[in-house]
C-alpha positions in Angstrom: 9.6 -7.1 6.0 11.5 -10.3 4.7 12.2 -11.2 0.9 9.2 -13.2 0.4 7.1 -10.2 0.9 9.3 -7.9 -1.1 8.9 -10.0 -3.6 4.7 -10.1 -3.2 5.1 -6.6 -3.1 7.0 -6.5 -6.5 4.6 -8.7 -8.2 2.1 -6.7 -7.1 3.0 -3.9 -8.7 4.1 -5.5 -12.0 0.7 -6.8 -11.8 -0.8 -3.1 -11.0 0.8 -2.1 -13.8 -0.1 -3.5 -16.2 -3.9 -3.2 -15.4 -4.8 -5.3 -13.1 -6.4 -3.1 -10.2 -6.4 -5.9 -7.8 -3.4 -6.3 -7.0 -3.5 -3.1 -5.2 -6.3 -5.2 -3.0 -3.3 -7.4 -2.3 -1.2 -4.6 -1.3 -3.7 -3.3 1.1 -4.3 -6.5 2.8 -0.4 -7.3 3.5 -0.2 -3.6 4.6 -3.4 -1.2 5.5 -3.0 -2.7 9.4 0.3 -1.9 9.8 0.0 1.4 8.4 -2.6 2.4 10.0 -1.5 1.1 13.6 1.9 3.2 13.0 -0.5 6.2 12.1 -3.0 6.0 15.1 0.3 5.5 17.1 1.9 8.6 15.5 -0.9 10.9 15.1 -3.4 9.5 18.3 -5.9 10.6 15.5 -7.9 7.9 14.3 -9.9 9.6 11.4 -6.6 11.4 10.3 -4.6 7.9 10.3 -7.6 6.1 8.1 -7.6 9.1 6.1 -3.5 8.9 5.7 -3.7 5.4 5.3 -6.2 5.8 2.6 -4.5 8.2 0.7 -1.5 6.7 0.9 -2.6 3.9 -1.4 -4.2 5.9 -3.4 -0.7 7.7 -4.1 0.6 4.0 -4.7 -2.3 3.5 -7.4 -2.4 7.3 -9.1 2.0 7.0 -9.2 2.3 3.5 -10.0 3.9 4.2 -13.4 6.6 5.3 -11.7 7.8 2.3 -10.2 10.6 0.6 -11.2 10.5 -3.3 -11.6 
């Protein structure tokens, strides 16, 4: 991950944190392939890896009052 994504990720959540659900659609898109690859790789489970991959943004959305910009 270089800095420019870091920082998309960053704005993101400032942006998810202060309401605006979308930005968690941003998230997803720079990420939800990657995860889930590493998953399917990990688990050789594809329903299990969507359903990690799934919850794990929802973790992101349901915690993201706890991030620190």
């Amino acid at each position: 991950m270089d800095t420019s994504t870091d920082e998309l990720d960053r704005q993101d959540m400032v942006q998810l944190i202060s309401g605006q659900d979308r930005a968690l659609d941003s998230l997803m898109d720079r990420h939800a392939d990657r995860l889930f690859r590493f998953l399917l790789r990990t688990l050789r489970n594809e329903h299990e890896a969507q359903e990690i991959a799934h919850e794990a943004f929802a973790r992101v959305y349901e915690r993201k009052g706890q991030f620190k910009t």
